[in-house]
C-alpha positions as CSV (number, residue, x, y, z in Angstrom):
1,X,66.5,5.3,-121.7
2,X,65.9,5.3,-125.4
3,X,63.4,2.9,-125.1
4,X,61.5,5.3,-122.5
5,X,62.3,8.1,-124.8
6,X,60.4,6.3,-128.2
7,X,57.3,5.8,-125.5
8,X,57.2,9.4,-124.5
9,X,57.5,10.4,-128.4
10,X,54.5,8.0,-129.1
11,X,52.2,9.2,-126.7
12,X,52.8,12.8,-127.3
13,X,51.9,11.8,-130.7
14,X,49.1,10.0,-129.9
15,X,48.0,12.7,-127.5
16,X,48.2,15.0,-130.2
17,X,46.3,12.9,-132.5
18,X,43.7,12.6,-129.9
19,X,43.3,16.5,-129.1
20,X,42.5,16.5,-133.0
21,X,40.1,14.0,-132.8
22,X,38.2,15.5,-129.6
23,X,38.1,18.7,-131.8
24,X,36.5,17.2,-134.7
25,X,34.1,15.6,-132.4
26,X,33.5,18.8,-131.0
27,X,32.9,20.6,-134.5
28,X,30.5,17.8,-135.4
29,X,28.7,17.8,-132.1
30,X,28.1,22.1,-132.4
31,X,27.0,21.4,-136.0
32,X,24.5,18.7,-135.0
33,X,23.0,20.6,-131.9
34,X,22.4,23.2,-134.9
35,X,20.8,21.5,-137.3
36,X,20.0,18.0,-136.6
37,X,17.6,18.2,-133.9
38,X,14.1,17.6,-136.1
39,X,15.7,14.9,-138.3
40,X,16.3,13.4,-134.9
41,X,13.6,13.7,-133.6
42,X,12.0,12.2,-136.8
43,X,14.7,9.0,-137.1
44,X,15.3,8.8,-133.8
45,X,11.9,8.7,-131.9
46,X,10.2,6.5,-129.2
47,X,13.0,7.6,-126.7
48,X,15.6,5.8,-128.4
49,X,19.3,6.6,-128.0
50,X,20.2,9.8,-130.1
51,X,23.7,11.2,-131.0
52,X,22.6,14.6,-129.7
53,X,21.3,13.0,-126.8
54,X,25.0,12.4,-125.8
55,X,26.5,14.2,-128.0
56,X,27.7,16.6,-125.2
57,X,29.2,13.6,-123.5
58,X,31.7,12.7,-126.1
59,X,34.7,13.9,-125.0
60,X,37.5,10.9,-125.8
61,X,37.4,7.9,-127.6
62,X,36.2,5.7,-124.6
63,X,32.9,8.2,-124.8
64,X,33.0,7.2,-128.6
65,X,33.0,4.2,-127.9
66,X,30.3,3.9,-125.5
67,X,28.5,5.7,-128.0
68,X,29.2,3.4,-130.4
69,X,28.0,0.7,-128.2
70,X,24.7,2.5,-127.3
71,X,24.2,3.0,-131.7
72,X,24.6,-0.3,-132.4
73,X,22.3,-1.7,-129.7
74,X,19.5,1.2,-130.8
75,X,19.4,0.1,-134.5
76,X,19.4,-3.4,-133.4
77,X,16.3,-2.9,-131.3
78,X,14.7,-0.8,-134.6
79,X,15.6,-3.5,-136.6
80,X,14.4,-6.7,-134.3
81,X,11.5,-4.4,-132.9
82,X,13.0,-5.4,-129.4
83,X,11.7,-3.3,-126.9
84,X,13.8,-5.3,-124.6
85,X,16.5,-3.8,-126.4
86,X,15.3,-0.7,-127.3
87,X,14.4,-0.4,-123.2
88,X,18.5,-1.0,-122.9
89,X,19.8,1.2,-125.3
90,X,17.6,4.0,-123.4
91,X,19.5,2.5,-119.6
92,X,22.8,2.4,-121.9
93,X,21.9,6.1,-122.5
94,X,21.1,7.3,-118.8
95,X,24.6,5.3,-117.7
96,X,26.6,7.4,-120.0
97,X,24.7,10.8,-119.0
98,X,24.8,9.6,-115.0
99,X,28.5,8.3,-115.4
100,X,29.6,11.7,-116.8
101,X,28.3,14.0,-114.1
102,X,29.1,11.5,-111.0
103,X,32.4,10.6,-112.4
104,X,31.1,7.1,-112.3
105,X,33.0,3.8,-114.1
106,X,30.2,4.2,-117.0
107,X,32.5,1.2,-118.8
108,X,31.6,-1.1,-115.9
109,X,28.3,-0.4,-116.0
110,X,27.7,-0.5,-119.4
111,X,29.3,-3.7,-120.1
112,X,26.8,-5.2,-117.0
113,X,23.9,-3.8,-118.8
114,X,25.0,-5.7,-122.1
115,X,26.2,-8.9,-120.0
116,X,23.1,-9.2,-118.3
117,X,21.4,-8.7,-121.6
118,X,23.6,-11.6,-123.2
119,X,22.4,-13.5,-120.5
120,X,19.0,-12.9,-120.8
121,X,19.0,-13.5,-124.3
122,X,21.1,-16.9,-124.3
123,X,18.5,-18.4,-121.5
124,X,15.9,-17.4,-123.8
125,X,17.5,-19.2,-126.5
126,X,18.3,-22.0,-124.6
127,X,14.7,-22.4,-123.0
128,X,13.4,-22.1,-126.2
129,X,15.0,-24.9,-127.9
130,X,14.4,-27.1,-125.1
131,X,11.2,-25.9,-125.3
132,X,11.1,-26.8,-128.8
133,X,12.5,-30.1,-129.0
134,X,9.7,-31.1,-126.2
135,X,7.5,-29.6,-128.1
136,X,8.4,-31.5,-131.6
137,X,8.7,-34.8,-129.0
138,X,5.2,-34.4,-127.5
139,X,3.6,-33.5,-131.2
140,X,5.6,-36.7,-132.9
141,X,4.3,-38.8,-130.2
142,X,0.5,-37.1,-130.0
143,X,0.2,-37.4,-133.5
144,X,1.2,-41.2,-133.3
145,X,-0.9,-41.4,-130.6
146,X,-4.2,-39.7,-132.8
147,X,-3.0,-42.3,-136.1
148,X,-2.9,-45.2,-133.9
149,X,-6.3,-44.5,-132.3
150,X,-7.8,-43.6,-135.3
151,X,-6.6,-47.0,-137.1
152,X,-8.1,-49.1,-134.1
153,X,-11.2,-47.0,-134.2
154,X,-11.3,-47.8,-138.1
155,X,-10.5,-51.4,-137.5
156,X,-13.5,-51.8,-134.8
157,X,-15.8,-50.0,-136.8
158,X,-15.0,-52.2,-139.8
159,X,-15.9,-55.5,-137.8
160,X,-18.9,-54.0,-136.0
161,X,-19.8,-53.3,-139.5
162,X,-19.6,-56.7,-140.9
163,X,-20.7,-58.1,-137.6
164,X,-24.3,-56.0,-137.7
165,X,-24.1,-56.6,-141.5
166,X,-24.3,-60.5,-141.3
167,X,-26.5,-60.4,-138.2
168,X,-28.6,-58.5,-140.6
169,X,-28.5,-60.8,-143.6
170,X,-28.9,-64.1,-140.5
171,X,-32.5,-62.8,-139.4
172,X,-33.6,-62.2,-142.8
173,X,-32.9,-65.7,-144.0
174,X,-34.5,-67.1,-140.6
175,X,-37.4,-64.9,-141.5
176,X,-38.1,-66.6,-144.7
177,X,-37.7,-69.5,-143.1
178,X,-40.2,-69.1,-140.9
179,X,-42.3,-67.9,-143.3
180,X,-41.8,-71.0,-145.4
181,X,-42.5,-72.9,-141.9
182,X,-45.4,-70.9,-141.9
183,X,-46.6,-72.2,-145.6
184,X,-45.3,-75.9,-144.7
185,X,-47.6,-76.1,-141.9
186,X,-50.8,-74.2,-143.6
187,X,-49.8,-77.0,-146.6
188,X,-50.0,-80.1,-144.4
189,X,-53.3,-78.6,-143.0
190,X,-54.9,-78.7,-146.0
191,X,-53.7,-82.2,-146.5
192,X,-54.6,-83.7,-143.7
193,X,-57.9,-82.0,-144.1
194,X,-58.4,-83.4,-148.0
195,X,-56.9,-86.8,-146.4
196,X,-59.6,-87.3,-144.3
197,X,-62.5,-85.7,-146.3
198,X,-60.7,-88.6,-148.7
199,X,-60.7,-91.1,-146.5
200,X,-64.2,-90.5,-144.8
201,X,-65.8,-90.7,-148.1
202,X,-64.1,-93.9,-149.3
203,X,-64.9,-96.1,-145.8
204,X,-68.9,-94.5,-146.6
205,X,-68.5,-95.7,-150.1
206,X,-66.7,-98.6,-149.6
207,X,-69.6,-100.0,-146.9
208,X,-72.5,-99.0,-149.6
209,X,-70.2,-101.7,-152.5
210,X,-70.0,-103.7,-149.8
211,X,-73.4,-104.2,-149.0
212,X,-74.8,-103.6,-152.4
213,X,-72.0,-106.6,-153.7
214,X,-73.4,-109.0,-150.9
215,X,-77.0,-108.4,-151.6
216,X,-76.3,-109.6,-155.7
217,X,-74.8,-112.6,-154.4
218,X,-77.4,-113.1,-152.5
219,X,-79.8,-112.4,-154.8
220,X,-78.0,-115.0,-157.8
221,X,-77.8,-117.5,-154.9
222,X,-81.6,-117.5,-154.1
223,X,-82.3,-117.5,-158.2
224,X,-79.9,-120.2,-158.7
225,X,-80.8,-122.4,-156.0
226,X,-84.6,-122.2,-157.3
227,X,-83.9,-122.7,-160.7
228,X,-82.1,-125.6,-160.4
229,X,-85.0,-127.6,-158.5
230,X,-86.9,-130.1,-160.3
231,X,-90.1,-130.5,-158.5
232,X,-91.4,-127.3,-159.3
233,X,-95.2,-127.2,-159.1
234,X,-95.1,-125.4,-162.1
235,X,-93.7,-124.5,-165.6
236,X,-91.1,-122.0,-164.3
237,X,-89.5,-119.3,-166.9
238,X,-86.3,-120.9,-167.1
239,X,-84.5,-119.3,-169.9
240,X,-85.7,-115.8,-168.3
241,X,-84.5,-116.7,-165.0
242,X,-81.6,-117.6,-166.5
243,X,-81.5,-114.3,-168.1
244,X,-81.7,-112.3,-165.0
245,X,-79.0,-114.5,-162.6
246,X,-76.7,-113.8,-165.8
247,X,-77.9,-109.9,-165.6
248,X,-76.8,-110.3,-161.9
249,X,-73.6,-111.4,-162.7
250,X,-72.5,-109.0,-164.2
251,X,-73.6,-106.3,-161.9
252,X,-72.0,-108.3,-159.3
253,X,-68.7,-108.0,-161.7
254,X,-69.3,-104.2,-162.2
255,X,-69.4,-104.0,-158.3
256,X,-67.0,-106.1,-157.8
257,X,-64.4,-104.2,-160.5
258,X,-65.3,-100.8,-158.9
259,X,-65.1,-101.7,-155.6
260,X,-61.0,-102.7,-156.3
261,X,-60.8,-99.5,-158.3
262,X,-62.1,-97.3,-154.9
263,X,-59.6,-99.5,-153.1
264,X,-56.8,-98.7,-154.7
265,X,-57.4,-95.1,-155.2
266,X,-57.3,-95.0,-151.7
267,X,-54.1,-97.0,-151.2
268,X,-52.4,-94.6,-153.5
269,X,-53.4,-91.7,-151.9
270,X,-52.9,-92.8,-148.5
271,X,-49.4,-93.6,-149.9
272,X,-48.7,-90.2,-151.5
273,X,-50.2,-88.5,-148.5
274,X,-48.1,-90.2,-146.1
275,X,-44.9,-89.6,-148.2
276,X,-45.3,-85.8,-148.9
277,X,-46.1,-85.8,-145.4
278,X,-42.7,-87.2,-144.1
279,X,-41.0,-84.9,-146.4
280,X,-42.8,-82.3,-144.9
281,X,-41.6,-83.6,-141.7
282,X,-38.4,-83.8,-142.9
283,X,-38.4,-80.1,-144.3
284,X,-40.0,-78.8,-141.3
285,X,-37.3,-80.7,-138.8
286,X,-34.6,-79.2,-141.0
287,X,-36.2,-75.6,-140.9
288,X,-36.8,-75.4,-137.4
289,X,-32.8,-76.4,-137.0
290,X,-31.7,-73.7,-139.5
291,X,-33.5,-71.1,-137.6
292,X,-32.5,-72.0,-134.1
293,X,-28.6,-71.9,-135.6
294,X,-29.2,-69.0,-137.2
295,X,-31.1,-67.1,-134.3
296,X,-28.0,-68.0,-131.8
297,X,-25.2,-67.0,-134.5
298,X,-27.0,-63.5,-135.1
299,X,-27.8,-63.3,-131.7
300,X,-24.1,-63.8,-130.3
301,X,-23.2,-61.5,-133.4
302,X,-25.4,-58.5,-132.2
303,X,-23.4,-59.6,-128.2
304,X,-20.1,-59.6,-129.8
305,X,-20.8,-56.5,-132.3
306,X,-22.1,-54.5,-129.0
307,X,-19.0,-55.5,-126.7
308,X,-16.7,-54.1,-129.9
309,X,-18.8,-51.2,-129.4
310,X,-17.9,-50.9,-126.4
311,X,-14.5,-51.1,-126.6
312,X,-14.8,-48.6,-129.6
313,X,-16.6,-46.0,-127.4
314,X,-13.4,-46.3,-125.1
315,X,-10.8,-46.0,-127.8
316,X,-12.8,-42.8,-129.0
317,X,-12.9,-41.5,-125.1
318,X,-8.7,-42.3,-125.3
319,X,-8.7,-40.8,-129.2
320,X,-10.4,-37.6,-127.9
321,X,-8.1,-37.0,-124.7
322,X,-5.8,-37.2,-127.3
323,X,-7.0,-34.6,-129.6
324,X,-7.7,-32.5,-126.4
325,X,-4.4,-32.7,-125.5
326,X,-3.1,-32.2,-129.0
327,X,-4.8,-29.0,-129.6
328,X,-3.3,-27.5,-126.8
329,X,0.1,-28.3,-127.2
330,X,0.1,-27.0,-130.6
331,X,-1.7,-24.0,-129.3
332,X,1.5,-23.7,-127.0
333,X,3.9,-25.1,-129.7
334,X,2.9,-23.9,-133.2
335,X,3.3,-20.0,-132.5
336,X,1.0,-17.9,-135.3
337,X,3.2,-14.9,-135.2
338,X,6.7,-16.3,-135.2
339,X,8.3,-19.6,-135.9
340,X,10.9,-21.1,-133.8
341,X,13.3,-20.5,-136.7
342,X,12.1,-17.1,-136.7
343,X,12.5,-16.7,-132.9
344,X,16.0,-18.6,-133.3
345,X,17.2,-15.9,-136.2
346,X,16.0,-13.2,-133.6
347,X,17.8,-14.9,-131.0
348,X,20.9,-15.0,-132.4
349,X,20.7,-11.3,-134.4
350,X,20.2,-10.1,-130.9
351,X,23.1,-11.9,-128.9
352,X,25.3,-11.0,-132.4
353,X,24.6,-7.3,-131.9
354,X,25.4,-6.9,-127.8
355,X,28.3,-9.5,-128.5
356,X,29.8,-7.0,-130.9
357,X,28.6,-4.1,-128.6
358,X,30.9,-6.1,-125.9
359,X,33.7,-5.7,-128.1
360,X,33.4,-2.5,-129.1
361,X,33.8,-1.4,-125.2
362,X,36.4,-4.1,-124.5
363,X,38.9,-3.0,-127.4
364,X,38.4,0.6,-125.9
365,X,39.1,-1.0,-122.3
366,X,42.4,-2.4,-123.9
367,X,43.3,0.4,-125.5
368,X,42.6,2.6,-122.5
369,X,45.1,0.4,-120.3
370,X,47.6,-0.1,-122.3
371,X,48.0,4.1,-122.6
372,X,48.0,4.3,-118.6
373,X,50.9,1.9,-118.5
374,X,52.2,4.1,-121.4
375,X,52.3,6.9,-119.5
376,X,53.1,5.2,-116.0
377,X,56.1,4.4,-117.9
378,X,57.2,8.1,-119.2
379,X,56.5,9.4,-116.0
380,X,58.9,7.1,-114.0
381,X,61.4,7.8,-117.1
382,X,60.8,11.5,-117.0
């Protein structure tokens, strides 16, 4: 019984306390339909959640408290420019007016509004990390993607390069060749041309010393014979004969002397003509081989350099699928007006603020049950 008796003592206490309260509320809520209204409007625009728009509605502390609740998620939506929020504060608003005049659980429905908007909020946050961490997984692995292509790209384009680059350098040296080929031949032309002007003039000349060497034998033959008869019918000019065969001799010397000369002047340029000519042979044979070597390597150079190109043309169709497909995942990742750490602040600002709005409305809940068993209690006791 004493027990029952401290209760009832309490609550009248706290009922008193309460009626004081409800008064001051009332004061405050007379002077602010007085006076407050422009400032109001001015603060408190864009059909937000204003203290005079519920002011009238405040008539216990579980009205404070949904008040309270309906505040703090207005200056949270101000602050985060939410409209989401902002469109909630307004619902949390209407509840609390409806609730009032239908006699409605406006706790109930208040603390739905906020759940649902905790919800909301954490399946926002949650798709948007996952979003994220696909995001940084796809961008990682693009971007390898792009380095790796470019590399190969680089790589191929570098041996193509030296490929064309040697190929180049390969028919320039078979084009001089060919132009010293060219010369060689022109060279030996000439040669065989003097050669024979050579030679046809040394068989002509050769046959005139022949002929004119035979006819001064002859000719110191036929005086020699005569001179040395005895029975000739007359006094014969001996000593002048012998003057003349002597004359002839040494014609027939001359001749004779020259006719070696023209030989071997022919010998030795038969001999030089047909060594040059065998180098020339020589330098020709090799020349011919250099070119046809160098002719197939530039020629399976410029094959090998345009397969490479080939394969380079499909590593830049793979590189730019890639870039393609880069650019628009970092048109859907990389956001212009707000990072993910910006979005992840706003995230959790939001969920913070209707959290705290939750509790706000659950301590009232408490404190709201715990008087009704309070007074259960005194009653039964009374």
């Amino acid at each position: 019984h004493q027990a029952c008796m401290t209760k009832a003592e309490d609550f009248e206490a706290e009922t008193k306390s309460r009626g004081e309260e409800l008064q001051a509320l009332a004061a405050a809520k007379e002077a602010i339909k007085e006076n407050v209204g422009g400032a109001d409007a001015l603060s408190y625009g864009l059909n937000q959640v204003a203290l005079v728009q519920i002011g009238s509605r405040i008539t216990s502390r579980a009205g404070l408290a949904q008040f309270e609740a309906a505040r703090l998620i207005r200056d949270l939506a101000r602050k985060q420019q939410s409209p989401e929020l902002a469109q909630l504060a307004v619902r949390i608003s209407s509840a609390i007016r409806a609730g009032s005049k239908l006699g409605e659980d406006v706790f109930a429905k208040i603390k739905g509004l906020i759940v649902d908007m905790v919800e909301k909020l954490e399946k926002e946050a949650e798709e948007d990390a996952t979003k994220k961490a696909w995001c940084d997984k796809e961008l990682a692995e693009s971007q390898e993607k792009k380095d790796d292509k470019t590399n190969e790209i680089e790589k191929l384009s570098t041996q193509i390069d030296k490929m064309s680059a040697r190929s180049a350098q390969l028919q320039e040296e078979t084009a001089a060749l060919q132009q010293a080929l060219s010369q060689l031949a022109t060279s030996q032309a000439m040669m065989d041309k003097l050669r024979a002007e050579e030679k046809e003039a040394f068989a002509k000349n050769k046959a005139d010393m022949d002929q004119g060497l035979e006819g001064i034998k002859i000719a110191v033959k036929v005086l020699s014979e005569y001179y040395a008869k005895a029975d000739k019918a007359h006094a014969s000019a001996d000593g002048a004969g012998g003057g003349i065969i002597g004359l002839l001799e040494v014609v027939e010397s001359d001749f004779t002397k020259g006719l070696a000369e023209m030989t071997a002047t022919e010998e030795s340029s038969q001999s030089a003509y047909d060594t040059e000519t065998k180098e020339n042979e020589i330098e020709k044979a090799t020349k011919e081989q250099d070119v046809k070597y160098k002719v197939k390597e530039s020629t399976e150079l410029d094959a090998t350099a345009a397969e490479t190109g080939t394969d380079r043309s499909g590593v830049q169709a793979e590189l730019d699928a890639v870039l393609e497909y880069l650019t628009k995942i970092e048109g859907d990742c990389i956001a212009k007006a707000e990072t993910h750490e910006e979005r992840k602040a706003r995230f959790e600002a939001e969920l913070a603020g209707c959290k705290e709005a939750l509790r706000i409305l659950e301590e009232e809940t408490a404190a709201s049950l715990i008087q009704r068993g309070v007074l259960r209690g005194v009653r039964r006791h009374a």
